[in-house]
Structure formats: structure tokens, C-alpha cells
C-alpha positions, 0 to 999 in steps of 0.5 A: 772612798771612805773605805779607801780612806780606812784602809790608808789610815789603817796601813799607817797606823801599822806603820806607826806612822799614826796612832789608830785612835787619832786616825778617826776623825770627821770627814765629809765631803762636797760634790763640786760638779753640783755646786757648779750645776746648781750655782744660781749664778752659773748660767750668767756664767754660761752665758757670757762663755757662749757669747764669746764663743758665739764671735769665735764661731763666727770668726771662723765661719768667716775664714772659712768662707775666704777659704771657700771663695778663694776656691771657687776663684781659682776652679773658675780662672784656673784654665786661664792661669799661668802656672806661676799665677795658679801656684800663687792662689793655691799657696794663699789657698794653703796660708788660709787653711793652716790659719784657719786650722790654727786659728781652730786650735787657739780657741777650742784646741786644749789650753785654748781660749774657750778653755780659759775664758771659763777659768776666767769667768769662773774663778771669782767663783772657784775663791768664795767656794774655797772660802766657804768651805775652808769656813764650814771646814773649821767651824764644823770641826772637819779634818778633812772636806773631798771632793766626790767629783775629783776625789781631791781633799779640798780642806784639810784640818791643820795637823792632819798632814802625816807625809812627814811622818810617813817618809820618816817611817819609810827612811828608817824612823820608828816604825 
């Protein structure tokens, strides 16, 4: 990564777009996959997640079992069923299955509950990692912070975004 770093600061100090001198500056970075990992608060977190999914699952093993016994009804009247009486169970058999499928989609499908109720529980936690790192970013004098997991600049020193310059180089400015 840092030599991917280089070679970028490089190639725009060839632009012009920088002056090589001014291209090193601190860098450092952190791994949120670990802070997350080794947060003390996370199996809290963990676990509040799983208990909503826990009345998920057992929302859905409920359905299900509706779908399975409307089933077996119907295996077991089906010779006694007019054929107006049999098509009526089988499309509340097929209403159940598809609010069931849909049902699986809305929480585990993606965006689903399950995929938001972490970023719920996990947000108030997301805020004071980004306040603790904007914190040690400037008191510790970095240009910029990473994210080793992401690959992301999760802080940048003010004055280290060169886009302007850069677009100004490629739209004929000096280069």
C-alpha cells in the first residue's frame, strides 16, 4: 500500500501537481476489522444482533411450519376436494410460500434487516471511532490515517487534498 502511496505521489509530482519535497508526509494507518474484533463492547453488540435474529429465525420457522401443514392438509383431503376447493388450497399454499420467500428476503436478503440492525447497533460505535481517529490524526501531526481492511483514508490533514490541482493539470494548467 505505501508503495502504491509512492508511486501516486510520485507520478503528480511529475505532473506538477505537487512538489516532490511536500509529497512526504506522515502516514499511518489502522485496521478497523481488529478494532472491531477486539472492541470490548462488541460481543454486546454481537449479541443483541443475534437476538434479533434468533425472533427472525423463529419467525420463519414458524411460516414455514404453516406452509408444511397447509401441505399435509391438502395430501390428505386432496381426494375428497373439488377441484375448485383443491386450486384454492394450492394458491394459499403458493401465497404462503412466496411470503415466506419474501419474508427470507427482507431480513437476510441484501439491505435486509439483519443488515441494518447492525449498522444500527454499530453506528454510535462507527461516530466515536471516527472522533478517536480524527483526534490522534491531528494531534499526532498525520496527513493522512488508512484503513488497512478497506483501503480507505479514514483521515486526511487539511491541505492534503490535491484533486483540484490535479484536474487543473490535466485541463491544461501548469504542469
Amino acid at each position: 500500500m505505501r508503495r502504491q502511496i509512492a508511486i501516486i505521489v510520485a507520478a503528480l509530482a511529475v505532473l506538477g501537481a505537487i512538489p516532490l519535497a511536500s509529497a512526504a508526509g506522515d502516514l499511518a494507518y489502522v485496521h478497523s476489522e481488529r478494532i472491531r474484533m477486539e472492541y470490548d463492547g462488541a460481543r454486546d453488540i454481537d449479541n443483541q444482533l443475534q437476538a434479533s435474529v434468533n425472533d427472525w429465525k423463529a419467525e420463519a420457522r414458524e411460516m414455514e411450519s404453516g406452509i408444511r401443514g397447509l401441505m399435509t392438509e391438502l395430501e390428505n383431503q386432496q381426494l375428497m376436494l373439488s377441484n375448485e376447493a383443491l386450486v384454492e388450497k394450492q394458491q394459499a399454499i403458493q401465497e404462503r410460500q412466496l411470503a415466506y420467500e419474501s419474508f427470507l428476503n427482507e431480513v437476510w436478503g441484501m439491505g435486509g434487516l439483519t443488515a441494518r440492525r447492525e449498522a444500527e447497533l454499530w453506528q454510535p460505535v462507527i461516530e466515536r471511532i471516527n472522533v478517536i481517529i480524527q483526534k490522534i490524526g491531528s494531534e499526532g501531526e498525520y496527513d493522512m490515517i488508512f484503513d488497512a481492511a478497506t483501503g480507505s483514508i479514514v483521515y486526511a490533514a487539511p491541505g492534503t487534498d490535491l484533486t483540484q490541482q490535479v484536474i487543473d493539470a490535466l485541463n491544461g494548467g501548469a504542469e
